[in-house]
NUKE-67971 format. One record per residue (C-alpha): residue number from 1; x, z, y. Coordinates in steps of 0.2 Angstrom, whole numbers, plus 5000, padded with zeros to 4 digits. Layout:
N
NUM;X;Z;Y
...
END
This chain:
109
1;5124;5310;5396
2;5127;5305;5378
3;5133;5320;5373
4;5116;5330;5379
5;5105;5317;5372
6;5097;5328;5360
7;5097;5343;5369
8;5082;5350;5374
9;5080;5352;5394
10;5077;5369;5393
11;5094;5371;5382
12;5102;5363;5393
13;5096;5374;5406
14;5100;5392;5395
15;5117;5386;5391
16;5122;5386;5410
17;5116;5400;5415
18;5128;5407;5401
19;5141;5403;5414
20;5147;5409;5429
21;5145;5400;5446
22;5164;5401;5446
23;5164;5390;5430
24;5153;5379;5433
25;5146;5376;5452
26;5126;5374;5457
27;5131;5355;5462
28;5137;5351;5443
29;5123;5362;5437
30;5111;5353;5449
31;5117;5334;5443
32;5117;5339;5424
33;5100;5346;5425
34;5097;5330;5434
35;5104;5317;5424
36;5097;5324;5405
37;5081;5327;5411
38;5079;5308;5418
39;5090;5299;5407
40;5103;5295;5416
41;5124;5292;5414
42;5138;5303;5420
43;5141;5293;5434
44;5123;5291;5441
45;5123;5310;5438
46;5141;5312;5450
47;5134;5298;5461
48;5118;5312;5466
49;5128;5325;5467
50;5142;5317;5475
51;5154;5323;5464
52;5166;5314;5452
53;5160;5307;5435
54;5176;5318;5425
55;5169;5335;5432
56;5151;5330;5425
57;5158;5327;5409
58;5168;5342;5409
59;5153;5351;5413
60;5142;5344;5398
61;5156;5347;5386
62;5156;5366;5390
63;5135;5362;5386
64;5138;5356;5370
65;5150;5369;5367
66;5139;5383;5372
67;5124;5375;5363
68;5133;5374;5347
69;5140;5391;5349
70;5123;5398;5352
71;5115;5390;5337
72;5129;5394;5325
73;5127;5413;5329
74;5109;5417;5331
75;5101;5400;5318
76;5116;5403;5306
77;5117;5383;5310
78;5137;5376;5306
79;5142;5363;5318
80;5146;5346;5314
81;5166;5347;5313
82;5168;5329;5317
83;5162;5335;5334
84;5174;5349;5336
85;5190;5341;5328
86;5188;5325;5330
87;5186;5313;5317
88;5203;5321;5307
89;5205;5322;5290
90;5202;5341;5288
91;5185;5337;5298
92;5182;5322;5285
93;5182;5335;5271
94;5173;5345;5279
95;5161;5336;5284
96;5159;5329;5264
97;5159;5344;5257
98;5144;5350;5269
99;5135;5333;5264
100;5137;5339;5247
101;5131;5356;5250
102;5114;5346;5257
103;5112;5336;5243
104;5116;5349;5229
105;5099;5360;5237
106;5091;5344;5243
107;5091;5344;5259
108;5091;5332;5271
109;5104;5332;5289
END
């Protein structure tokens, strides 16, 4: 669970139940919870819930997803575009001209 690492459990927690049952099923709900709050990998996490390691990862991509959704609409907080796009050119840009934006006020990541 890479991805959820710095996710608070309680995050974690609100951003599935943003999501139906239909999209995302109590099993997955049940391993992801699992696996962020103790630490462990996607495929521990599909081994407890019996379920396969790409439908856990699946699951905590449409976490991160809603996570950053969330804090770019109510915290005014941008998204790191590498994480979105990829680590393309256009995100590249961004990304340095956000870095520059934090070093013109000072700021820090």
């Amino acid at each position: 669970m890479k991805r959820l690492k710095g996710l608070r459990i309680e995050h974690i927690a609100a951003c599935l139940s943003v999501h139906s049952l239909r999209d995302i099923p109590q099993e997955n709900r049940d391993a992801v919870l699992w696996a962020a709050s103790n630490g462990q990998s996607n495929i521990n996490a599909a081994a407890y819930g019996q379920l396969s390691p790409k439908t856990i990862a699946r699951t905590a991509k449409k976490v991160l997803e809603t996570h950053n959704i969330i804090m770019q609409a109510y915290l005014g907080i941008e998204p790191d575009p590498v994480h979105l796009h990829g680590n393309t050119k256009e995100a590249r840009a961004i990304r340095q001209e956000r870095l520059e934006k934090l070093k013109k006020y000072q700021l820090t990541k």
